[in-house]
C-alpha positions as CSV (number, residue, x, y, z in Angstrom):
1,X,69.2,-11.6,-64.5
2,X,65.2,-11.6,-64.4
3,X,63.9,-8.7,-62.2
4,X,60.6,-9.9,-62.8
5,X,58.9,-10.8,-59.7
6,X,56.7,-14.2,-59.7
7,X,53.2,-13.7,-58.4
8,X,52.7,-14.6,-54.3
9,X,48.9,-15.4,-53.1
10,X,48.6,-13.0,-50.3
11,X,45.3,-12.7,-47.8
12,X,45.0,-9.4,-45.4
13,X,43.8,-9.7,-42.5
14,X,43.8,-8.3,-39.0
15,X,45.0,-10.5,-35.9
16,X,46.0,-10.2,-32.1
17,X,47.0,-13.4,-31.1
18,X,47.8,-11.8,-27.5
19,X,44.5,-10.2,-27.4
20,X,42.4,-13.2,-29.2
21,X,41.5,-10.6,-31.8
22,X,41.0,-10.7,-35.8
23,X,40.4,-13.7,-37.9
24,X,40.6,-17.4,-36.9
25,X,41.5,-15.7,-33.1
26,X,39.5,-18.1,-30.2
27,X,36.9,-15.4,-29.6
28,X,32.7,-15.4,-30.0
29,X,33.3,-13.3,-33.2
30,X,35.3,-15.8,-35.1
31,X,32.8,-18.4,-34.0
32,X,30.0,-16.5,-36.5
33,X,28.9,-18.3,-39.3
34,X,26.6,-17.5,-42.4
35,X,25.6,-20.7,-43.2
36,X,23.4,-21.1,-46.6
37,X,19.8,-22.0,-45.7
38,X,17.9,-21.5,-48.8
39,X,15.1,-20.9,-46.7
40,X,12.9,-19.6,-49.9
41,X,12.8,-23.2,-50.8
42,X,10.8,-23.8,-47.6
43,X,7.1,-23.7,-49.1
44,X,5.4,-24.6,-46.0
45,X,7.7,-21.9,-43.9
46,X,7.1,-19.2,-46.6
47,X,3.4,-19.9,-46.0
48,X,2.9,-20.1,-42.9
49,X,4.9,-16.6,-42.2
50,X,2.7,-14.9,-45.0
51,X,-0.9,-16.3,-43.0
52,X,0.3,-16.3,-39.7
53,X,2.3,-13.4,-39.5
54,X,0.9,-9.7,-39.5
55,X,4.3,-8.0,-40.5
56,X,5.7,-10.8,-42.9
57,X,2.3,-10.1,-45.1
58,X,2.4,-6.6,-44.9
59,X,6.3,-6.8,-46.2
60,X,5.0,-9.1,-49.3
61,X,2.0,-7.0,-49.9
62,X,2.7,-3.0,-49.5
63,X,5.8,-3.0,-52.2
64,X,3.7,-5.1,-55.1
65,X,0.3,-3.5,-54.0
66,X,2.6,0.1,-54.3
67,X,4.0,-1.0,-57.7
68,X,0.4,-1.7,-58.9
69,X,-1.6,1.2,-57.2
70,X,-1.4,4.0,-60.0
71,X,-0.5,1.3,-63.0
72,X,0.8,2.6,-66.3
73,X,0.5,5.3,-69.6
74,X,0.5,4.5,-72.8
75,X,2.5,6.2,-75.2
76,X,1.8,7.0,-78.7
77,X,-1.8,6.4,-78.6
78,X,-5.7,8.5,-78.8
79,X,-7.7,8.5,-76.3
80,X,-10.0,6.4,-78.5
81,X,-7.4,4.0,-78.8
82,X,-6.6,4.2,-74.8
83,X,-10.2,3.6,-73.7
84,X,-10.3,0.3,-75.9
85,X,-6.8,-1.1,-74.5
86,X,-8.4,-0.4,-71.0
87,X,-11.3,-2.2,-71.8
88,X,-9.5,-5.2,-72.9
89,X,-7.7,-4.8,-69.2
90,X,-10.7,-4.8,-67.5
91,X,-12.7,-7.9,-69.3
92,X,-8.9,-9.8,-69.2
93,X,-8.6,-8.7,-64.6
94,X,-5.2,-7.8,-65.8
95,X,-4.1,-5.5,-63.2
96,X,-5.2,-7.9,-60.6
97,X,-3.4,-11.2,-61.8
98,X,-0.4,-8.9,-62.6
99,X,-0.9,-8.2,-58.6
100,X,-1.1,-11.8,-57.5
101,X,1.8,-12.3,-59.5
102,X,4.1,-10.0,-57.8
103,X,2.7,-11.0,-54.6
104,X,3.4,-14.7,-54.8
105,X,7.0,-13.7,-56.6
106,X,7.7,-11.9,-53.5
107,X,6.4,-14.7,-51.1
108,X,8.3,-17.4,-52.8
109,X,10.6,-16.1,-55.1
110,X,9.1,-16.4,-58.4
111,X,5.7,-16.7,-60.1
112,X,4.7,-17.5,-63.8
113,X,1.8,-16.0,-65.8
114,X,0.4,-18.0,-69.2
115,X,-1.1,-15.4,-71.6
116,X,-4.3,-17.1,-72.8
117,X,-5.4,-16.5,-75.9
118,X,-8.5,-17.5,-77.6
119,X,-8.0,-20.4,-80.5
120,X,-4.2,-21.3,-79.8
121,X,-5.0,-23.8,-76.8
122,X,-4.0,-26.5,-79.0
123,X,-0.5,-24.5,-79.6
124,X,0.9,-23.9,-76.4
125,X,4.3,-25.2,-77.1
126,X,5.1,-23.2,-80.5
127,X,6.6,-19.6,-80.1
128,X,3.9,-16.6,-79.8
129,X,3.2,-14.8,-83.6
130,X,1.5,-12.1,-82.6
131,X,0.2,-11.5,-86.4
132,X,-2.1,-14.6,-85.6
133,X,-3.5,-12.7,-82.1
134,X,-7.2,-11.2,-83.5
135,X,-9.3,-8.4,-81.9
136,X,-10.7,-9.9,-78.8
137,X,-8.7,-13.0,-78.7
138,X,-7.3,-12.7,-75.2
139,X,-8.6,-13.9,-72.3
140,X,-6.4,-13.0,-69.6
141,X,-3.7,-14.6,-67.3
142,X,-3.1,-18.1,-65.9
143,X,-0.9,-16.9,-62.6
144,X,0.7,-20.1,-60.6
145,X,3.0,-19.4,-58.0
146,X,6.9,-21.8,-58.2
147,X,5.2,-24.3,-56.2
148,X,2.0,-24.0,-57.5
149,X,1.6,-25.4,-61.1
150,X,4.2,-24.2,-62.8
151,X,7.7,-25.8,-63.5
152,X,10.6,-24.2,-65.9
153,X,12.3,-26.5,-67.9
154,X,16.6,-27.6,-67.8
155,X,16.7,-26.5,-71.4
156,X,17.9,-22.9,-71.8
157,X,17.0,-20.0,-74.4
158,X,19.9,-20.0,-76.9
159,X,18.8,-17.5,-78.6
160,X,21.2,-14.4,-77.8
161,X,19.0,-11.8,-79.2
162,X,15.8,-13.6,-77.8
163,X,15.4,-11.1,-74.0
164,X,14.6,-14.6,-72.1
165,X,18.5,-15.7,-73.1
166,X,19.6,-18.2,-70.4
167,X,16.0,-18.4,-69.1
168,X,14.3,-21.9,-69.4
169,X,13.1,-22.4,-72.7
170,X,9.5,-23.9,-71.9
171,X,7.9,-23.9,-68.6
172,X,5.1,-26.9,-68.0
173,X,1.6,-25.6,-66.5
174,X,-0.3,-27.7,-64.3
175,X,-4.2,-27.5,-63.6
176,X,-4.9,-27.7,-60.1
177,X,-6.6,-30.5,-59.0
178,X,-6.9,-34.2,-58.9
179,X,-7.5,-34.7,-62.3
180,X,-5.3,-31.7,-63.5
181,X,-4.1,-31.4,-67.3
182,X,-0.8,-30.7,-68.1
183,X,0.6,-27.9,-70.5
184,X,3.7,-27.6,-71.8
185,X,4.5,-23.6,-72.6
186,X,7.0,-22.0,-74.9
187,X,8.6,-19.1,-72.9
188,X,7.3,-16.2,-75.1
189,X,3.9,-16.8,-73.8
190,X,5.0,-16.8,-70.3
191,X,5.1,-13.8,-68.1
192,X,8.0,-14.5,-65.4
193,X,7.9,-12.2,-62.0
194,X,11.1,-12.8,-59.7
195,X,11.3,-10.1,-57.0
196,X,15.2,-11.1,-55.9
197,X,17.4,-11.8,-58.2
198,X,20.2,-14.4,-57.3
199,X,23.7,-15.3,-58.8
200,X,23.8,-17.5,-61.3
201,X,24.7,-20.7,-59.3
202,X,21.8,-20.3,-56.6
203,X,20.0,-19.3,-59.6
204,X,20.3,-22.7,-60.9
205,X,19.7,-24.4,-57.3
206,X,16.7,-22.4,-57.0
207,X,15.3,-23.9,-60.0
208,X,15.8,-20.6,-62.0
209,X,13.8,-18.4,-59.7
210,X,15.1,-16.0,-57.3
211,X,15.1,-15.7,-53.4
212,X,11.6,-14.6,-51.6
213,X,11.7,-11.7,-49.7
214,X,11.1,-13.0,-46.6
215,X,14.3,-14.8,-46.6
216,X,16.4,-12.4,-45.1
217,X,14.1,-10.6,-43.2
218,X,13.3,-13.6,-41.0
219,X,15.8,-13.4,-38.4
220,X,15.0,-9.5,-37.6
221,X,11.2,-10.9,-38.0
222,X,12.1,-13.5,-35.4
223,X,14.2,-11.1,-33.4
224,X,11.4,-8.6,-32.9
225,X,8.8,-11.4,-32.5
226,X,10.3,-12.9,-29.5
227,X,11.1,-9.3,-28.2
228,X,7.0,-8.7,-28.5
229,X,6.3,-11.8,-26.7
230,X,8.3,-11.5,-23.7
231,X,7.2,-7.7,-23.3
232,X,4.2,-9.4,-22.7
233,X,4.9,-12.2,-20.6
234,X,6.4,-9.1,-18.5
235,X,3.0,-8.0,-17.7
236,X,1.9,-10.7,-15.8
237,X,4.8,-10.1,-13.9
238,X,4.2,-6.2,-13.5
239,X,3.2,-6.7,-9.9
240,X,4.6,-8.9,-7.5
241,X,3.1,-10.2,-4.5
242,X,5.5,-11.5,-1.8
243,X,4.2,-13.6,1.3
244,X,6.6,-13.8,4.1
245,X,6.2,-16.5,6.6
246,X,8.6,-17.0,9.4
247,X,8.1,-20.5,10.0
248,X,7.3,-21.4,6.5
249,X,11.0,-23.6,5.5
250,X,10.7,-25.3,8.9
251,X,7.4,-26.5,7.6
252,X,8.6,-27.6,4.9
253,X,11.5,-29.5,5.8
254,X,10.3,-31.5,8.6
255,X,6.4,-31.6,8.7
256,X,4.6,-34.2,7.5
257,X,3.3,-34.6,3.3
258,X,-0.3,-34.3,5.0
259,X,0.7,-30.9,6.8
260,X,2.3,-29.5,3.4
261,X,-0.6,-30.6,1.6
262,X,-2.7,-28.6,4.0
263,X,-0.3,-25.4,3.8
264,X,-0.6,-25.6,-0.2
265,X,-3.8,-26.2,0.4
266,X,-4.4,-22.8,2.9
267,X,-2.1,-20.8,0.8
268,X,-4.0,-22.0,-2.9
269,X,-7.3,-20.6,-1.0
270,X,-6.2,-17.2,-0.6
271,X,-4.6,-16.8,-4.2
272,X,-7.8,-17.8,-5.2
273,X,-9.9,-15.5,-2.7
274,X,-7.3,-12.2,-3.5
275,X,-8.5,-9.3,-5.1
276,X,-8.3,-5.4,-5.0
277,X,-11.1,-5.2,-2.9
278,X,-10.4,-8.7,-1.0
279,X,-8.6,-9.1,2.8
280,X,-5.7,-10.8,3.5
281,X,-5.2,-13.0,6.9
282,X,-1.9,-13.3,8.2
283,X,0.2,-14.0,11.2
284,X,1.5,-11.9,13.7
285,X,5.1,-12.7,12.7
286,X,3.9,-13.2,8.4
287,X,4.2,-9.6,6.1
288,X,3.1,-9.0,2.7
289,X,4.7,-7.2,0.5
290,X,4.0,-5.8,-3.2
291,X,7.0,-5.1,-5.8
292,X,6.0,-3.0,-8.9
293,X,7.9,-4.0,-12.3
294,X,10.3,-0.9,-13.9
295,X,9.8,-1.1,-17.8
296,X,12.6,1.4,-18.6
297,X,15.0,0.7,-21.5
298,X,12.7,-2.1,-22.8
299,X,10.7,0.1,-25.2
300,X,14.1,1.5,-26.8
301,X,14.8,-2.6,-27.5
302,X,12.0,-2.7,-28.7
303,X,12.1,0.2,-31.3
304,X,15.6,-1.0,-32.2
305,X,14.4,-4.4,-33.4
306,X,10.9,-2.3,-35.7
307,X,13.5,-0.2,-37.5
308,X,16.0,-3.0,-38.2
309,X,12.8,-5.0,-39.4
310,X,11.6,-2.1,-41.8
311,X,15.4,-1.5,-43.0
312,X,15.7,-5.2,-43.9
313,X,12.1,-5.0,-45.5
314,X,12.8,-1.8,-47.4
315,X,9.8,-0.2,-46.2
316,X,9.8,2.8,-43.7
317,X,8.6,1.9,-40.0
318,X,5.7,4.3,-40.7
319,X,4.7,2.7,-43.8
320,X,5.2,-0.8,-42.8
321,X,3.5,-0.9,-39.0
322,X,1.2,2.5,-39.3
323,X,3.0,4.4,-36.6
324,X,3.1,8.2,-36.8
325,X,6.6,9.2,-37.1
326,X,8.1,9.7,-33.8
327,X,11.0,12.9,-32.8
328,X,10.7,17.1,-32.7
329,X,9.7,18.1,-36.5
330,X,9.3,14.6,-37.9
331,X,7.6,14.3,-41.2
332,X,8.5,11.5,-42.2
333,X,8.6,12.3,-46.1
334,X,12.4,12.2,-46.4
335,X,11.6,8.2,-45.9
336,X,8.6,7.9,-47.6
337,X,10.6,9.5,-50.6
338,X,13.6,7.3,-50.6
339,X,11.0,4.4,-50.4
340,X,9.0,5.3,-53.2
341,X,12.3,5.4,-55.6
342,X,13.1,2.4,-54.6
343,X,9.3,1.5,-55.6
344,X,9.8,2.7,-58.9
345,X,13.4,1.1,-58.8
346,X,11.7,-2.4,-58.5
347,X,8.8,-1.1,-61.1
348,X,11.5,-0.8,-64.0
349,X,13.0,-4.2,-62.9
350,X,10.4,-6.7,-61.8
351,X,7.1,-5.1,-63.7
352,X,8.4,-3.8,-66.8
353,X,10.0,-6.7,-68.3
354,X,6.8,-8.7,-68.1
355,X,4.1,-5.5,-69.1
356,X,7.1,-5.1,-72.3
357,X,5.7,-8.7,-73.3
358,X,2.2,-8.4,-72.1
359,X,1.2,-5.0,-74.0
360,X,2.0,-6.2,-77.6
361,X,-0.9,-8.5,-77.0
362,X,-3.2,-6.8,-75.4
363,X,-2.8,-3.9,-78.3
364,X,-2.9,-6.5,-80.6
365,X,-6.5,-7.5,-79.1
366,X,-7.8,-4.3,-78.5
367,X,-6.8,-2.5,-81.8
368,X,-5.9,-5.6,-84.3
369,X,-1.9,-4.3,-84.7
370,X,1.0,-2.6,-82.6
371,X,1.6,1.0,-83.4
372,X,5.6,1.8,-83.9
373,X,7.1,3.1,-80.8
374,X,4.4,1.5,-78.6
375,X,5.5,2.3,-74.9
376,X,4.7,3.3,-71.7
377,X,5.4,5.5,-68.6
378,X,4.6,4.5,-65.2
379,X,2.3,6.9,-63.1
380,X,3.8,8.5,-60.4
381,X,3.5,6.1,-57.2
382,X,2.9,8.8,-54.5
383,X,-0.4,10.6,-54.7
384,X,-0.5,14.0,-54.3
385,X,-2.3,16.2,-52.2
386,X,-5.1,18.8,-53.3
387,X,-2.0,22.0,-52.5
388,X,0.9,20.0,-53.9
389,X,-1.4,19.3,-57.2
390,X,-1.7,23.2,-57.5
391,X,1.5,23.9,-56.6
392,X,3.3,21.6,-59.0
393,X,0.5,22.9,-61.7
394,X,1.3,26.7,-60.9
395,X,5.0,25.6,-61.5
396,X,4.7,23.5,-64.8
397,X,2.2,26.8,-66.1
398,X,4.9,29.3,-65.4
399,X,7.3,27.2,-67.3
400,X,5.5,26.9,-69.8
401,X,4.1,30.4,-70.0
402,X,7.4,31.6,-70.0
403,X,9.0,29.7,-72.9
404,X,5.6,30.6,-75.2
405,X,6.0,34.8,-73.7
406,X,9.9,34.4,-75.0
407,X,9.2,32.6,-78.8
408,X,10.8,28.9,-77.9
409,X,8.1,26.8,-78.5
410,X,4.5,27.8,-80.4
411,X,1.1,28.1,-78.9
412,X,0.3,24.8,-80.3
413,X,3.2,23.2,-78.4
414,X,2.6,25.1,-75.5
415,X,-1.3,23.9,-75.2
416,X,0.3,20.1,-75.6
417,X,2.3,20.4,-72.9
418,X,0.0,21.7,-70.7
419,X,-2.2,18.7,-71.6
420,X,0.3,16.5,-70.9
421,X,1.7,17.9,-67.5
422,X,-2.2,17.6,-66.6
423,X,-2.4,13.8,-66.4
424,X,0.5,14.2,-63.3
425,X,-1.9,17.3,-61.9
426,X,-5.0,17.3,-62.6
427,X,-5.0,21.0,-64.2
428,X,-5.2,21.7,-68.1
429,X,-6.6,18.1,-69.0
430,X,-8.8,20.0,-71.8
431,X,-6.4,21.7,-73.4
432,X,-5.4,20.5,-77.6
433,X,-4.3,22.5,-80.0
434,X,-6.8,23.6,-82.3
């Protein structure tokens, strides 16, 4: 006898078919559906939002301008050395095409950057030796947006130790305007920004970029939007004027269209003629009355839709539409910390993969080869204040005091770390070890 049992496709779910509750049950719940829009797709939408729409900018701007504000460290080099690879920055805008990158990646859902470098025009479509790269041989960044000159190819990196494996093998550039030349790029001298990240089917549908930002923030944006505009429409209604005339639906139904016109006519007059300071003529049997509008509840709607907006957006309310936190003993850091790990969050998975390609050349121009263990530490995105400075330094000084008073480390280790904690404070930057 076989006790083994064969395998039954089961689903659970919850039903009242009494109550109309639970799945596939005739009720407004079951009637919800997610269709899929692939709204980032929608150029012209994505563009209008981002120039039309006060909030939708400020939700594609703040995070990228945040991941950008205090840049990067290099590791592993003098400052002789540093001040060269920040020249080479500078004359190459670097920081600021890195920006417009992650700007239009989170607009649109991706964004390209071709490293140019002086001499290898010609050899755009051959794989990036950076052994041929000479001091002073890059120029900077060529940033298009997904819909903006820049396409990724069907074929795929094959290569499974290659970092771009499954990524589009070449991408073609394409100059703007009428008589714009066309470039086709091998991927190791593109930079590729995508802010959201999609499954690898919608991946594929989405020509190998991701989702923009705005995507699923646009139905809170639209909630709160509507919500905005008829508070406003409201005010026009704050005060309502009420003329009562006894005789006025006997008029209307059996006079004459020459003694209606006349009534409009009289009554048009003394819209026109009203004021605060104007009269009002009735008669005997007429009354005027005024009806002030009640507000209440419609500010809490209001704040409802903001936060939902800022929790779809990632960024606090205060952060994302400048309002001073609101409640007895609000601060508002506890949010603004959770939002800057998620900054730093997005900093390790947007920016470094494309600074990991970038800084190989740039060293390679600035100092003519790449030291081992070239790397780098992203600043700290919050800036402190003048007491949180001193009081972190007073801390980091104890430490270190106290391991030096107790034999752990030597003076000479003791003075480095001092210098080092000072690039995060602000205190002990002189300090070397003799």
């Amino acid at each position: 006898m076989n006790n083994t049992a064969s395998p039954r496709r089961v689903a659970d779910a919850y039903q009242n078919a009494l109550a109309r509750l639970g799945m596939g049950q005739p009720n407004l719940l079951s009637a919800s559906e997610y269709p899929l829009a692939r709204l980032s797709g929608d150029q012209r939408l994505m563009t209008s939002l981002y120039r039309g729409n006060w909030i939708a900018r400020r939700i594609v701007d703040t995070i990228a301008e945040d991941m950008c504000k205090n840049w990067y460290t290099l590791r592993g080099a003098s400052p002789e050395m540093l001040a060269r690879f920040a020249r080479e920055e500078k004359r190459g805008h670097v920081r600021e095409r890195v920006l417009s990158a992650l700007k239009w990646a989170r607009l649109y859902g991706g964004a390209a950057g071709l490293l140019l470098i002086d001499g290898q025009e010609d050899r755009l479509d051959a794989p990036l030796d950076l052994n041929e790269i000479q001091p002073g041989q890059f120029r900077g960044i060529w940033v298009c947006d997904r819909f903006g000159g820049v396409t990724p190819s069907s074929e795929t990196v094959g290569d499974l130790a290659d970092p771009d494996y499954g990524l589009p093998e070449r991408y073609e550039f394409t100059a703007q305007g009428a008589r714009g030349a066309h470039y086709a790029v091998h991927h190791s001298r593109v930079l590729r920004f995508v802010s959201r990240e999609l499954p690898a089917q919608e991946q594929l549908a989405e020509s190998f970029w991701g989702a923009s930002e705005l995507e699923h923030v646009l139905d809170e944006l639209v909630k709160r939007d509507a919500t905005s505009a008829n508070i406003a429409q409201l005010i026009f209604q704050a005060n309502l004027r009420v003329l009562k005339m006894s005789d006025f639906g006997e008029i209307l139904a059996s006079s004459s269209e020459d003694a209606q016109r006349d009534l409009y006519s009289a009554l048009r007059a003394q819209n026109q003629l009203m004021s605060s300071m104007g009269l009002q003529v009735l008669d005997r049997e007429d009354s005027f009355e005024t009806h002030a509008y009640a507000f209440s509840g419609i500010s809490d709607v209001y704040e409802l839709f903001m936060l939902d907006v800022a929790g779809a957006a990632e960024i606090p309310a205060t952060r994302l539409f400048g309002r001073s936190p609101a409640g007895m003993n609000a601060t508002g850091e506890g949010d603004l910390r959770n939002y800057y790990d998620s900054v730093r969050q997005k900093q390790q998975s947007c920016l470094r993969p494309a600074l990991e390609k970038l800084a190989p050349v740039l060293a390679m121009s600035a100092w003519g080869h790449v030291p081992d263990g070239l790397d780098f530490d992203f600043n700290p995105v919050r800036d402190l204040s003048g007491a949180e400075r001193a009081q972190l330094a007073r801390q980091h000084t104890e430490t270190v005091a106290a391991a030096f008073s107790a034999g752990l480390v030597t003076r000479e280790t003791a003075l480095s770390e001092l210098s080092r904690l000072g690039k995060e404070t602000g205190f002990w930057t002189g300090c070397a070890a003799p």
